[in-house]
PDB file of N, H, CA, C and O in Angstrom:
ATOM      1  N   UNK A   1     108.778  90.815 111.423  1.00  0.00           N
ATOM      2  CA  UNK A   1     107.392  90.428 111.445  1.00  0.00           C
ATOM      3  C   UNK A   1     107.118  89.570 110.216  1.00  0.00           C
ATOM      4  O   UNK A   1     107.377  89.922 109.066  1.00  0.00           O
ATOM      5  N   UNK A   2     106.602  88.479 110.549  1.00  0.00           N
ATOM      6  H   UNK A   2     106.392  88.193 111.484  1.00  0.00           H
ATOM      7  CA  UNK A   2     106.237  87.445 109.426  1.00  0.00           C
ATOM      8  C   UNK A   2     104.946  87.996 108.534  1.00  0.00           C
ATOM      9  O   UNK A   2     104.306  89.023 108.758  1.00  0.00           O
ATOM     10  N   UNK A   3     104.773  87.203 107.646  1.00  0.00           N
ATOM     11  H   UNK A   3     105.293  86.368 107.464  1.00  0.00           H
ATOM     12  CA  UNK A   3     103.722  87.721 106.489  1.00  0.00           C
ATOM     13  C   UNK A   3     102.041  87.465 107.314  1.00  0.00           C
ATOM     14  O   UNK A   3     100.984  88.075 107.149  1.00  0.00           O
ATOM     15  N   UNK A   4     102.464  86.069 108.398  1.00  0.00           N
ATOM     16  H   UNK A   4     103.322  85.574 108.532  1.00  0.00           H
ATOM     17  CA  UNK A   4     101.397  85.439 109.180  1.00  0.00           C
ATOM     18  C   UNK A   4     100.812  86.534 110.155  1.00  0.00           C
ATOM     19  O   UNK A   4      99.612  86.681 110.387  1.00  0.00           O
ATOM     20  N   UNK A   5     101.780  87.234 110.658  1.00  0.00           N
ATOM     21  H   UNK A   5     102.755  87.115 110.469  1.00  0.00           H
ATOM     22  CA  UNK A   5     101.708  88.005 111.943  1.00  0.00           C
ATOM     23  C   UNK A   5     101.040  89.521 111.180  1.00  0.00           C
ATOM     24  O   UNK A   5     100.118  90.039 111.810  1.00  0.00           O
ATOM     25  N   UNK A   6     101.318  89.962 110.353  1.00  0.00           N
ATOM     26  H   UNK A   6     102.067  89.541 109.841  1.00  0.00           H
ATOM     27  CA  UNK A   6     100.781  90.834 109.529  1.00  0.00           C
ATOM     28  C   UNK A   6      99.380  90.699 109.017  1.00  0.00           C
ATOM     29  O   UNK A   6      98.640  91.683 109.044  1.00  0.00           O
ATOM     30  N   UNK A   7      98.946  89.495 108.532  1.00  0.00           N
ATOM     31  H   UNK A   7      99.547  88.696 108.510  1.00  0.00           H
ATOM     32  CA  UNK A   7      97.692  89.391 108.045  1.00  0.00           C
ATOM     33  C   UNK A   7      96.966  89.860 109.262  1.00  0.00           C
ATOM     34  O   UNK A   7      96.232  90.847 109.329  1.00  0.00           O
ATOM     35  N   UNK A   8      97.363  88.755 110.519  1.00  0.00           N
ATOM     36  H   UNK A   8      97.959  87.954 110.465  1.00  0.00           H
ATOM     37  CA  UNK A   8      96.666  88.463 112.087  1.00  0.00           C
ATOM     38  C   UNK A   8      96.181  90.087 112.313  1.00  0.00           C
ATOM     39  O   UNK A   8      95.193  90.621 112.817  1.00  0.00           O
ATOM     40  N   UNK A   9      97.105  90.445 111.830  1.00  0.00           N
ATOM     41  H   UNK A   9      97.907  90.011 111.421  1.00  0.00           H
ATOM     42  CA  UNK A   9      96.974  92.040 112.446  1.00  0.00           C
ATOM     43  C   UNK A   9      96.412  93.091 111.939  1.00  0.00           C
ATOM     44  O   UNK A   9      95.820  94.049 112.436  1.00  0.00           O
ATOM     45  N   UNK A  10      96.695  92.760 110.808  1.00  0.00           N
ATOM     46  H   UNK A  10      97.176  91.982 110.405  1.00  0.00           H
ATOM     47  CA  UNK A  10      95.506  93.512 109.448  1.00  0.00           C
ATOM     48  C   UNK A  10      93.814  92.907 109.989  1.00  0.00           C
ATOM     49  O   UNK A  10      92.798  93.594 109.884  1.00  0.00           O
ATOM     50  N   UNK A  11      93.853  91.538 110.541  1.00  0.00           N
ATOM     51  H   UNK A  11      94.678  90.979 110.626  1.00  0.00           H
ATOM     52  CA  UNK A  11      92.449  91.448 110.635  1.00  0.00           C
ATOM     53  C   UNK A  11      91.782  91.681 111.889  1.00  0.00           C
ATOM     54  O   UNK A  11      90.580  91.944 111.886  1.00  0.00           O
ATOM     55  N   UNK A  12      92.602  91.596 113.230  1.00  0.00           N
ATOM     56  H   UNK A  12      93.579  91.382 113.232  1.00  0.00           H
ATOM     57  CA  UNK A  12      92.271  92.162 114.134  1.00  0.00           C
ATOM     58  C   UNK A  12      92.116  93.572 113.824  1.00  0.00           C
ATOM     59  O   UNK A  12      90.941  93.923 113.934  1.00  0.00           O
ATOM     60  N   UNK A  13      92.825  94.395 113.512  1.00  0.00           N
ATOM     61  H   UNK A  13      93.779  94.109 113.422  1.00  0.00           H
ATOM     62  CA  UNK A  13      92.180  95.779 113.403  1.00  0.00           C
ATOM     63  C   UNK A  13      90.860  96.051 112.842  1.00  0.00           C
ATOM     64  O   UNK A  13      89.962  96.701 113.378  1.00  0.00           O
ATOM     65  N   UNK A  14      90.838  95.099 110.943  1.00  0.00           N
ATOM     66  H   UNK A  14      91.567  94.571 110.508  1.00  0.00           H
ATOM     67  CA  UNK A  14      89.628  95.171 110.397  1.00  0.00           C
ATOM     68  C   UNK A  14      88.279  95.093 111.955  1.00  0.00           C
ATOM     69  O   UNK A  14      87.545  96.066 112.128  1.00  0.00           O
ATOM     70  N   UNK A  15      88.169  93.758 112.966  1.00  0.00           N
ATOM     71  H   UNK A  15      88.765  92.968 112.826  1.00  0.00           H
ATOM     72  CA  UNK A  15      87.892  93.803 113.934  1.00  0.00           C
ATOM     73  C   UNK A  15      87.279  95.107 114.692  1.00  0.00           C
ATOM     74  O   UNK A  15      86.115  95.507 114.728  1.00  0.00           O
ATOM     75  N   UNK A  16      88.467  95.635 115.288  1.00  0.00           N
ATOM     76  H   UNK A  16      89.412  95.310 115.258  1.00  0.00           H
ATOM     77  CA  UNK A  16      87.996  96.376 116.210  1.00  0.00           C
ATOM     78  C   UNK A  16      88.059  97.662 115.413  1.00  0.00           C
ATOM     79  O   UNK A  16      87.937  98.632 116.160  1.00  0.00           O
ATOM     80  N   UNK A  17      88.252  98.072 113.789  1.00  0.00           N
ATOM     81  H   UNK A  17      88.351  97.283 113.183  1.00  0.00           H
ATOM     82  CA  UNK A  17      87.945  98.991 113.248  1.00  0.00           C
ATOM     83  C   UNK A  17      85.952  99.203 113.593  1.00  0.00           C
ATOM     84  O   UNK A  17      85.680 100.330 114.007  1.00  0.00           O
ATOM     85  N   UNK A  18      85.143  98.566 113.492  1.00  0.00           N
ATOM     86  H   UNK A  18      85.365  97.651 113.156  1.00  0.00           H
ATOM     87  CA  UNK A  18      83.819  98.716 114.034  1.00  0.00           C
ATOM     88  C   UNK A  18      83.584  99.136 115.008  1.00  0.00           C
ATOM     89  O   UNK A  18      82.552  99.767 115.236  1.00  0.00           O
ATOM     90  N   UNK A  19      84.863  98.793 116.201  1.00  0.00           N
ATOM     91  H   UNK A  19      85.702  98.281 116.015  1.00  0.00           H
ATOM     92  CA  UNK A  19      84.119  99.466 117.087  1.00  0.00           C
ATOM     93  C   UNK A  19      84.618 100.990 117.737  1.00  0.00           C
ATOM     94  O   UNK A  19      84.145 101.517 118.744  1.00  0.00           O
ATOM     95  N   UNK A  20      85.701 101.528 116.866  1.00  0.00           N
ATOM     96  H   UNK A  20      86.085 101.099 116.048  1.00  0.00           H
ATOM     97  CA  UNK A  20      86.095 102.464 116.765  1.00  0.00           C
ATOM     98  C   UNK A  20      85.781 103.595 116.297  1.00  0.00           C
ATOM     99  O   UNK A  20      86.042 104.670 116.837  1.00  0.00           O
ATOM    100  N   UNK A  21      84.990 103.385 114.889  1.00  0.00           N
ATOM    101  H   UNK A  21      84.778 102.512 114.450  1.00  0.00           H
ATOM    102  CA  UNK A  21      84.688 104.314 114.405  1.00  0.00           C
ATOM    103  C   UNK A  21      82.930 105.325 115.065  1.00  0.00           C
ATOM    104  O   UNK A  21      82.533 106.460 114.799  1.00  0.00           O
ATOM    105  N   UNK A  22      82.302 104.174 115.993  1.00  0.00           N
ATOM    106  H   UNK A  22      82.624 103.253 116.209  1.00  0.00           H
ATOM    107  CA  UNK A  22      81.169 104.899 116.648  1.00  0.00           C
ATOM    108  C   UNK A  22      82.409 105.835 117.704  1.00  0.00           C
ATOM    109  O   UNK A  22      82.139 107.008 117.445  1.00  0.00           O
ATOM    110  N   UNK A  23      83.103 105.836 118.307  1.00  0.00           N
ATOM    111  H   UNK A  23      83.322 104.883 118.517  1.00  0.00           H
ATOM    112  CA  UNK A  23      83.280 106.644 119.310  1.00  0.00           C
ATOM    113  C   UNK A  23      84.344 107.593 118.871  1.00  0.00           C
ATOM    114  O   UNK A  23      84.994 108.066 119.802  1.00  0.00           O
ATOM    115  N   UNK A  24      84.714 108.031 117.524  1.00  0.00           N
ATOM    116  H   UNK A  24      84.186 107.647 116.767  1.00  0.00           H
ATOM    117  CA  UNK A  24      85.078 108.458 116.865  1.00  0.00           C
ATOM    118  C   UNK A  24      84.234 109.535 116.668  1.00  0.00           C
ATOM    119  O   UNK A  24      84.390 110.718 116.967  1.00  0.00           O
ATOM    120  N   UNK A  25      83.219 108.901 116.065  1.00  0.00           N
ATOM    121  H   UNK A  25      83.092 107.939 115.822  1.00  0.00           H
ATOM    122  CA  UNK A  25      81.878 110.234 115.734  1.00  0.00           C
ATOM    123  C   UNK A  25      81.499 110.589 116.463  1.00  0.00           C
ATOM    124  O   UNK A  25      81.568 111.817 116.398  1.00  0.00           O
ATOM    125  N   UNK A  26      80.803 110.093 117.741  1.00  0.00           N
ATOM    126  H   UNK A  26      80.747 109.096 117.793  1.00  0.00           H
ATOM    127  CA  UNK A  26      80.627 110.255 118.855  1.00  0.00           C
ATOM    128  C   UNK A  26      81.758 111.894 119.595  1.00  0.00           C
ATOM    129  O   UNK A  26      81.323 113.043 119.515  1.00  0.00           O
ATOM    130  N   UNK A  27      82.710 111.660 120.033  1.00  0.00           N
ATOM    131  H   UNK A  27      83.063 110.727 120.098  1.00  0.00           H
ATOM    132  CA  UNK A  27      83.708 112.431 120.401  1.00  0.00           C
ATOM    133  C   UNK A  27      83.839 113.551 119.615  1.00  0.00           C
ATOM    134  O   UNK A  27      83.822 114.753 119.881  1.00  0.00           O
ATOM    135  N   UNK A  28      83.988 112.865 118.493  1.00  0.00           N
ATOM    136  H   UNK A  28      84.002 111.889 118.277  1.00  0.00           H
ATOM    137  CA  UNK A  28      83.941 114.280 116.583  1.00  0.00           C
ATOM    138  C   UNK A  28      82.851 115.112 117.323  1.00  0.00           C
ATOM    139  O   UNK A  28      83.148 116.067 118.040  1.00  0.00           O
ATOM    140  N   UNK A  29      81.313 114.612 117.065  1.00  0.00           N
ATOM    141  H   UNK A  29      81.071 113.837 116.482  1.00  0.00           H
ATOM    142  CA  UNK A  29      80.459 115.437 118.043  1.00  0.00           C
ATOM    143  C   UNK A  29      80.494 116.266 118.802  1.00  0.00           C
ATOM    144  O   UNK A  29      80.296 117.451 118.536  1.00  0.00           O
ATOM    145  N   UNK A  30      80.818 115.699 120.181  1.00  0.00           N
ATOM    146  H   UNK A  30      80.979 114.736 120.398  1.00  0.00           H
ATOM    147  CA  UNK A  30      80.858 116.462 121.121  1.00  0.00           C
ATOM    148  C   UNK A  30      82.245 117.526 120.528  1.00  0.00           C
ATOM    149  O   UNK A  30      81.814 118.593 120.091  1.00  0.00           O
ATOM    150  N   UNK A  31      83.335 117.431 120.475  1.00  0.00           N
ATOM    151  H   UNK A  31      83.686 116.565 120.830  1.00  0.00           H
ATOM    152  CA  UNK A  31      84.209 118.091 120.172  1.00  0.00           C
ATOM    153  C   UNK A  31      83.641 119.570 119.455  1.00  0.00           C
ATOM    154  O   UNK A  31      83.823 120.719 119.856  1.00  0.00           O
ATOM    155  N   UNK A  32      83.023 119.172 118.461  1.00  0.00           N
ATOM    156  H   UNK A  32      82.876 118.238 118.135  1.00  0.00           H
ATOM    157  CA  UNK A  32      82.149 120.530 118.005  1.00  0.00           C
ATOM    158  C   UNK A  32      81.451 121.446 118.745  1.00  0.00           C
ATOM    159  O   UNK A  32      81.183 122.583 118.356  1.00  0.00           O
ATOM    160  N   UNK A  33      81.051 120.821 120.154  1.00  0.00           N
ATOM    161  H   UNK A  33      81.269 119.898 120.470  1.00  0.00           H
ATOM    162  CA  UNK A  33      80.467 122.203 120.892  1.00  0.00           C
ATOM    163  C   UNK A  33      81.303 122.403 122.491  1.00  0.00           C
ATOM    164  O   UNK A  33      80.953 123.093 123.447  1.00  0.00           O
ATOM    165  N   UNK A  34      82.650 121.415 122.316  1.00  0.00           N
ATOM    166  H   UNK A  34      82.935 120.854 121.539  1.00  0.00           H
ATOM    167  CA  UNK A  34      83.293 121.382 123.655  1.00  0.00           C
ATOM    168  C   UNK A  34      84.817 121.477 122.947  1.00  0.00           C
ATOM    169  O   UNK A  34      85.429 120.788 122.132  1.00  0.00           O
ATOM    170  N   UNK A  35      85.134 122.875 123.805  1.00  0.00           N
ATOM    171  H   UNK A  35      84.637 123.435 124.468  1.00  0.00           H
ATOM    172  CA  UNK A  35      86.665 123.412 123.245  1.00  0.00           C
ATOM    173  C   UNK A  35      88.077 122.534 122.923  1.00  0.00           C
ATOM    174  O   UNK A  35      88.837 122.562 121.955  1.00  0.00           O
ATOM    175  N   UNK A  36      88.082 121.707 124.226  1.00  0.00           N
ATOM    176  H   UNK A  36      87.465 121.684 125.012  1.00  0.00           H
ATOM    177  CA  UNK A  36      89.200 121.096 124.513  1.00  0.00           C
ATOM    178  C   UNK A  36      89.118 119.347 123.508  1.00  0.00           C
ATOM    179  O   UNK A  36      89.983 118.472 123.553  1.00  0.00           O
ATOM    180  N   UNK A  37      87.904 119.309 122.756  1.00  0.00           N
ATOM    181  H   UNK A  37      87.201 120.019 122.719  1.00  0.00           H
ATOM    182  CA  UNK A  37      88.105 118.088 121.874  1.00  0.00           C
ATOM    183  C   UNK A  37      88.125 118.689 120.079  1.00  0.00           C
ATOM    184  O   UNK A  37      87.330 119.414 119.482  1.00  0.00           O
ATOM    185  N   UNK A  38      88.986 118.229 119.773  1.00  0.00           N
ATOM    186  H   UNK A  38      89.632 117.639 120.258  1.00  0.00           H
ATOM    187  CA  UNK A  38      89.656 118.346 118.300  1.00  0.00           C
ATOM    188  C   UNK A  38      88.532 117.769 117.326  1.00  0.00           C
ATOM    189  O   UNK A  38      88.816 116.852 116.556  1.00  0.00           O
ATOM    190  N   UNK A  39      87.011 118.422 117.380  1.00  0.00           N
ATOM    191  H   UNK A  39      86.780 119.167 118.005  1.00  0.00           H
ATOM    192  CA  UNK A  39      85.432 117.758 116.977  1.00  0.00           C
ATOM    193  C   UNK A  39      86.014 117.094 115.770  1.00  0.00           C
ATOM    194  O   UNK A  39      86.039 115.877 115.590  1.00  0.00           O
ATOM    195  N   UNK A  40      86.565 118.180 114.809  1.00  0.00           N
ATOM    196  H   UNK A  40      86.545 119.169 114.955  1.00  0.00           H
ATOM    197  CA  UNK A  40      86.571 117.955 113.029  1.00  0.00           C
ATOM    198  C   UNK A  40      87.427 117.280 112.770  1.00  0.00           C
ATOM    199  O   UNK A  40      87.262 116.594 111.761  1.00  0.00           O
ATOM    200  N   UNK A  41      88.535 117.154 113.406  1.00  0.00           N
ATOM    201  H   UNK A  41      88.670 117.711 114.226  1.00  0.00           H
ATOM    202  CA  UNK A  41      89.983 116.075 113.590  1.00  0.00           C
ATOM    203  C   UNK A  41      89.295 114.550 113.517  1.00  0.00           C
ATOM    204  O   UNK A  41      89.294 113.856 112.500  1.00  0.00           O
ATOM    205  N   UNK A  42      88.584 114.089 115.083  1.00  0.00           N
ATOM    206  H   UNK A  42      88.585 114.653 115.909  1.00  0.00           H
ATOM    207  CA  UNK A  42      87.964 113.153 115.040  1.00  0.00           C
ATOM    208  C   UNK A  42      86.562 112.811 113.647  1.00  0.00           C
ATOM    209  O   UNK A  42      86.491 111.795 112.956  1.00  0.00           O
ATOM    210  N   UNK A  43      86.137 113.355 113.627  1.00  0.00           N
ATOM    211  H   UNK A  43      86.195 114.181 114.188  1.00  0.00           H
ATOM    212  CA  UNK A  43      84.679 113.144 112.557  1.00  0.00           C
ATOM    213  C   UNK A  43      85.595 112.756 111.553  1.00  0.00           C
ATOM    214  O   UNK A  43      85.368 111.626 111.122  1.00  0.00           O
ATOM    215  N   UNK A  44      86.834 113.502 110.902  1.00  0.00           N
ATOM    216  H   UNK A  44      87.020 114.420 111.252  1.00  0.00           H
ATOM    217  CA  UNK A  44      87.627 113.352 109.433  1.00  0.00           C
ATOM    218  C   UNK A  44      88.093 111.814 110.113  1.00  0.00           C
ATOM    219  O   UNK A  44      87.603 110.891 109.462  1.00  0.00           O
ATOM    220  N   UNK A  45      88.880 111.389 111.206  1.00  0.00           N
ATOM    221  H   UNK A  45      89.279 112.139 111.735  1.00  0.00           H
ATOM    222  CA  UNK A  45      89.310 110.065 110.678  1.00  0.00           C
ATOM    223  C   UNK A  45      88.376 108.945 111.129  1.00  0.00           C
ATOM    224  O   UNK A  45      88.864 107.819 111.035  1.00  0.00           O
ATOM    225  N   UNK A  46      87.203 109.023 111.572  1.00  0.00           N
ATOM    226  H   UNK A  46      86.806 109.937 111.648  1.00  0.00           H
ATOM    227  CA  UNK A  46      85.456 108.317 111.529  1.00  0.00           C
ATOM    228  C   UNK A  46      85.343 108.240 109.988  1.00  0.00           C
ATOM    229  O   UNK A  46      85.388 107.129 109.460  1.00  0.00           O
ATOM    230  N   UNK A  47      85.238 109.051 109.440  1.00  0.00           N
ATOM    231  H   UNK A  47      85.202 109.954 109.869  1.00  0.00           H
ATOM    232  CA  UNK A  47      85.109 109.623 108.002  1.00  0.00           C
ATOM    233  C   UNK A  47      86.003 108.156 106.973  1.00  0.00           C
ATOM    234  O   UNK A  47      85.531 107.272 106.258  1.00  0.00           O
ATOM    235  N   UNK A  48      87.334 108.479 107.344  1.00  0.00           N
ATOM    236  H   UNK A  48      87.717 109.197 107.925  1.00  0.00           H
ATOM    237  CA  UNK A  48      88.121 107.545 106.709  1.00  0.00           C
ATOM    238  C   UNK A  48      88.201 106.268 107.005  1.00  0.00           C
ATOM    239  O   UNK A  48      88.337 105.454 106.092  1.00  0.00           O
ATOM    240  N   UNK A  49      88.116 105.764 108.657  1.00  0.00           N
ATOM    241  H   UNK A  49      88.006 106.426 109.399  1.00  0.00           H
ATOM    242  CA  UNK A  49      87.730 104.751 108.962  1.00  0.00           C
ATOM    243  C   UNK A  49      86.456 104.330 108.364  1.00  0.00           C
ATOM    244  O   UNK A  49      86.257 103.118 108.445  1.00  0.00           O
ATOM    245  N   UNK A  50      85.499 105.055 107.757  1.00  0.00           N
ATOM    246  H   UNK A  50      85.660 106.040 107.691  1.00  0.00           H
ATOM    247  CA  UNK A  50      84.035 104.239 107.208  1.00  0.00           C
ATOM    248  C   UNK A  50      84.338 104.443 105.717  1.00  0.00           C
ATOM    249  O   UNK A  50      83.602 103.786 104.981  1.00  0.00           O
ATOM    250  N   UNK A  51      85.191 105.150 105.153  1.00  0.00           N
ATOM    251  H   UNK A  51      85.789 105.683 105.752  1.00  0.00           H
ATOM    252  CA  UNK A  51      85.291 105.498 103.326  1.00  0.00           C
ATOM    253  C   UNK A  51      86.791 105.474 103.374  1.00  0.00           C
ATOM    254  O   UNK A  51      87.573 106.423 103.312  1.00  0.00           O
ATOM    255  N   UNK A  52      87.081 103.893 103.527  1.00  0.00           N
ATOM    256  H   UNK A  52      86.446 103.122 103.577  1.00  0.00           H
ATOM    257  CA  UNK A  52      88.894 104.679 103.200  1.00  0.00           C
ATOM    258  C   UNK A  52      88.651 105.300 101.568  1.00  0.00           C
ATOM    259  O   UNK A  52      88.603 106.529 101.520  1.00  0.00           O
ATOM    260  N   UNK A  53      88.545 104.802 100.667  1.00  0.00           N
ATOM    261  H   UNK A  53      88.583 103.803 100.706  1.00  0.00           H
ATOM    262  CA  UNK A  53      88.494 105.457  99.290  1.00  0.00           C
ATOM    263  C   UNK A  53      88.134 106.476  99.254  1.00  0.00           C
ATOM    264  O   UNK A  53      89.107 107.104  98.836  1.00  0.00           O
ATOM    265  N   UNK A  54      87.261 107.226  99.430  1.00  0.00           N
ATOM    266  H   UNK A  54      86.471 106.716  99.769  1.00  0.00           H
ATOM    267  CA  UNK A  54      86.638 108.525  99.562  1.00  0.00           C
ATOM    268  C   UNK A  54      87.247 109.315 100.387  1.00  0.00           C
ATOM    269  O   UNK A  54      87.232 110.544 100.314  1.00  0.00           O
ATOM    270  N   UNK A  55      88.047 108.386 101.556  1.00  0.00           N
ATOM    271  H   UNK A  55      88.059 107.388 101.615  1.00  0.00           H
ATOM    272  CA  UNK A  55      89.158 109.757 102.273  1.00  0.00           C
ATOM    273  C   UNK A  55      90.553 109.664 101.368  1.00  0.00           C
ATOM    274  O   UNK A  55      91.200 110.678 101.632  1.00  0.00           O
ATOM    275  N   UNK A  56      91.244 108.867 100.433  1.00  0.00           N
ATOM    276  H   UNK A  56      90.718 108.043 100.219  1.00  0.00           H
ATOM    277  CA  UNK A  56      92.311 109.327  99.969  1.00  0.00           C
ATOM    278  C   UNK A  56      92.018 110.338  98.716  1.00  0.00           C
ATOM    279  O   UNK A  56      92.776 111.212  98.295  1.00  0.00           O
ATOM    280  N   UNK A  57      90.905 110.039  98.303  1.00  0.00           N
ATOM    281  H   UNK A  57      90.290 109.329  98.646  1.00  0.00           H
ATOM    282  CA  UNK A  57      90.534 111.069  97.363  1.00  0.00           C
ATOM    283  C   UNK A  57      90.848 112.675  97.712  1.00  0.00           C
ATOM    284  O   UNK A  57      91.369 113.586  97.068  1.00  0.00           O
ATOM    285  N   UNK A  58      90.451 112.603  98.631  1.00  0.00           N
ATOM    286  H   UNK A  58      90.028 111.864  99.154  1.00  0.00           H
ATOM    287  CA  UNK A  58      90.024 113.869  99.400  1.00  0.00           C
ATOM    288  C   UNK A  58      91.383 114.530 100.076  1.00  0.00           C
ATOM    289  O   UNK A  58      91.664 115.728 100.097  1.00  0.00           O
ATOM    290  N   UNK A  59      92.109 113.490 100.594  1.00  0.00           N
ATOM    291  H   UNK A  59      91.880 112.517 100.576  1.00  0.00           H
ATOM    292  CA  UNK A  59      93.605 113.946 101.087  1.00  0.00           C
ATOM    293  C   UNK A  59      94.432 113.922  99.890  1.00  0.00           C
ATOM    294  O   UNK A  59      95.566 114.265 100.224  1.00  0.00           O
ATOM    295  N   UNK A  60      94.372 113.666  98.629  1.00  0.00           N
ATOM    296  H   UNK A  60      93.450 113.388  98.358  1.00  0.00           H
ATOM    297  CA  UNK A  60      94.884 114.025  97.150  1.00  0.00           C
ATOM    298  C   UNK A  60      93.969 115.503  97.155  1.00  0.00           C
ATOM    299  O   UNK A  60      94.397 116.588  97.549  1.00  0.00           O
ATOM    300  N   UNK A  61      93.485 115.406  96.962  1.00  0.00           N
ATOM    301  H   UNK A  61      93.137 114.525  96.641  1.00  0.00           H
ATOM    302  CA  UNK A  61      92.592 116.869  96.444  1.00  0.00           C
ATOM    303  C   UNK A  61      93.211 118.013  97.842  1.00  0.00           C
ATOM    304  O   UNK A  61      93.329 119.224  97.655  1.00  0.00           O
ATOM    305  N   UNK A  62      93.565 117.298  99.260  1.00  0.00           N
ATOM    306  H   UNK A  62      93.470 116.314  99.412  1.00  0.00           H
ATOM    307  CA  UNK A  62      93.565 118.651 100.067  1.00  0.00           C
ATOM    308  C   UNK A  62      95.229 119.007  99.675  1.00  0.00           C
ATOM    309  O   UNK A  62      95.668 120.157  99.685  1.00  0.00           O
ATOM    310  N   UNK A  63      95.821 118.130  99.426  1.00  0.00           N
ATOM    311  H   UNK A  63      95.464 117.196  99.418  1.00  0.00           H
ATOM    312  CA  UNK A  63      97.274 117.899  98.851  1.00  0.00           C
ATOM    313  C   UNK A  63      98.108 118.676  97.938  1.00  0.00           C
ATOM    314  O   UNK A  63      99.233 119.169  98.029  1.00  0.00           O
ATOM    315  N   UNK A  64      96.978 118.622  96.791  1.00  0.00           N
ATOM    316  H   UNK A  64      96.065 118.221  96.716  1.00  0.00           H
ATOM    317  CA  UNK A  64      97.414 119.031  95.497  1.00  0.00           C
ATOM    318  C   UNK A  64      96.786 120.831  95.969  1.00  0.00           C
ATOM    319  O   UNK A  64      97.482 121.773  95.589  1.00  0.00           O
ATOM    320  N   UNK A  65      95.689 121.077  96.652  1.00  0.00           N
ATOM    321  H   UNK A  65      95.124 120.311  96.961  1.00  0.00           H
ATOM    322  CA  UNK A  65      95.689 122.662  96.892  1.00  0.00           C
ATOM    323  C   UNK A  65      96.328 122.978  97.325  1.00  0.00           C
ATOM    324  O   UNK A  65      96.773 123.986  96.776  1.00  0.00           O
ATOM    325  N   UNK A  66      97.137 122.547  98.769  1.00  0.00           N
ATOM    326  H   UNK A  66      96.775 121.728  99.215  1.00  0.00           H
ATOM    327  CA  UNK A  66      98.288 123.224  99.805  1.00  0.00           C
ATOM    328  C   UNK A  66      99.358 122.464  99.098  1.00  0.00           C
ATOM    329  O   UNK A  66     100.134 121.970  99.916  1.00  0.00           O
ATOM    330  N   UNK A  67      99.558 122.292  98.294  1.00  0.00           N
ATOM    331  H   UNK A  67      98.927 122.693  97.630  1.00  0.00           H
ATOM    332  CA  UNK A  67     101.267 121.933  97.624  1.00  0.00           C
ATOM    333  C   UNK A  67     102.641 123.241  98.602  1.00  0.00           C
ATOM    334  O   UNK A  67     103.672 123.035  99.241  1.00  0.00           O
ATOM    335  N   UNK A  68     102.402 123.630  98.481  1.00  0.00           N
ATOM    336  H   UNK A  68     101.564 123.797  97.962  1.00  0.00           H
ATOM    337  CA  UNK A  68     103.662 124.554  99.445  1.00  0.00           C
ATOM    338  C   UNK A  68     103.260 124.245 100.414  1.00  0.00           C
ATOM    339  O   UNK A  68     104.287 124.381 101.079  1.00  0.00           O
ATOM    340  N   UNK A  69     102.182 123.745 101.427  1.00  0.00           N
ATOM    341  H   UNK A  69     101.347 123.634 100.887  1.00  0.00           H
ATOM    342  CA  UNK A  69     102.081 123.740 102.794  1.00  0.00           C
ATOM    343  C   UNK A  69     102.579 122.117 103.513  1.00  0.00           C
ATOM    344  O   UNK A  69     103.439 121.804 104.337  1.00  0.00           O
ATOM    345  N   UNK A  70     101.589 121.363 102.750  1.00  0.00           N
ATOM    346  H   UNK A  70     100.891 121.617 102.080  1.00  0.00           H
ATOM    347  CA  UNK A  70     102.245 120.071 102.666  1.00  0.00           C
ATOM    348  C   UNK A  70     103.621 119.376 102.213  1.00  0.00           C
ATOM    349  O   UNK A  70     104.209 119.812 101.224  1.00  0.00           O
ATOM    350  N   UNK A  71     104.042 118.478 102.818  1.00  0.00           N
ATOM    351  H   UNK A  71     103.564 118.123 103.622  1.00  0.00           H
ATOM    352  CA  UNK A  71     105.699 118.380 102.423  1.00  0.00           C
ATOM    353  C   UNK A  71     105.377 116.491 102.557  1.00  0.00           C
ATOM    354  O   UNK A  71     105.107 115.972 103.640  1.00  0.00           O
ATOM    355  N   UNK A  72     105.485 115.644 101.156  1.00  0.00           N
ATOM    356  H   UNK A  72     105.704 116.066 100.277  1.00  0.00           H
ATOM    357  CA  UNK A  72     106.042 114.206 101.287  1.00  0.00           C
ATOM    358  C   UNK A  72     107.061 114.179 101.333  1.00  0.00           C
ATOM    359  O   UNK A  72     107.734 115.120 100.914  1.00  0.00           O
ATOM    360  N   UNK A  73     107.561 113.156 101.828  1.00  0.00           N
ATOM    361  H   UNK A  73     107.014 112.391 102.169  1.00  0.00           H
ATOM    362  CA  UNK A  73     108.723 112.735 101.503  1.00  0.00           C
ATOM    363  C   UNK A  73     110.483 113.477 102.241  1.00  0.00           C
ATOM    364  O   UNK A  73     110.471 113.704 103.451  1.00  0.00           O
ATOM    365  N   UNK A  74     111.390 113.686 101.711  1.00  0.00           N
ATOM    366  H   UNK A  74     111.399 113.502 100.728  1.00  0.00           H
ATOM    367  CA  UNK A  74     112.332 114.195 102.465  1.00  0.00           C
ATOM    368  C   UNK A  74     112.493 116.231 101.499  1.00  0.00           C
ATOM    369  O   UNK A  74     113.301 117.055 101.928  1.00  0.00           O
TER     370      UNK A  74
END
């Protein structure tokens, strides 16, 4: 993959990152009062899709508490 084809693609997503993140929350929603949708799963990556900064913060902080649960790397 060229450096060209990468940008293209970094900006199409930027793109349709907008229109993702309403049906994200949306679904997050419903999920909260309907069993079979993963509510808090969806809302957390709505969440990160609208704050990437504020979600790596937060996945450092959930990181550094579950250190034995979480595993980087090999």
């Amino acid at each position: 993959m060229s450096k060209k084809d990468l940008v293209d693609e970094i900006r199409d997503f930027q793109k349709n990152k907008k229109k993702l993140i309403p049906v994200l929350v949306v679904l997050g929603i419903l999920g909260l009062f309907l069993p079979i949708l993963p509510g808090v799963a969806l809302l957390f990556f709505g969440f990160l899709l609208i704050f990437p900064r504020e979600g790596e913060n937060l996945l450092k902080k959930i990181r550094s508490k579950f250190k034995n649960i979480t595993r980087t790397g090999t």
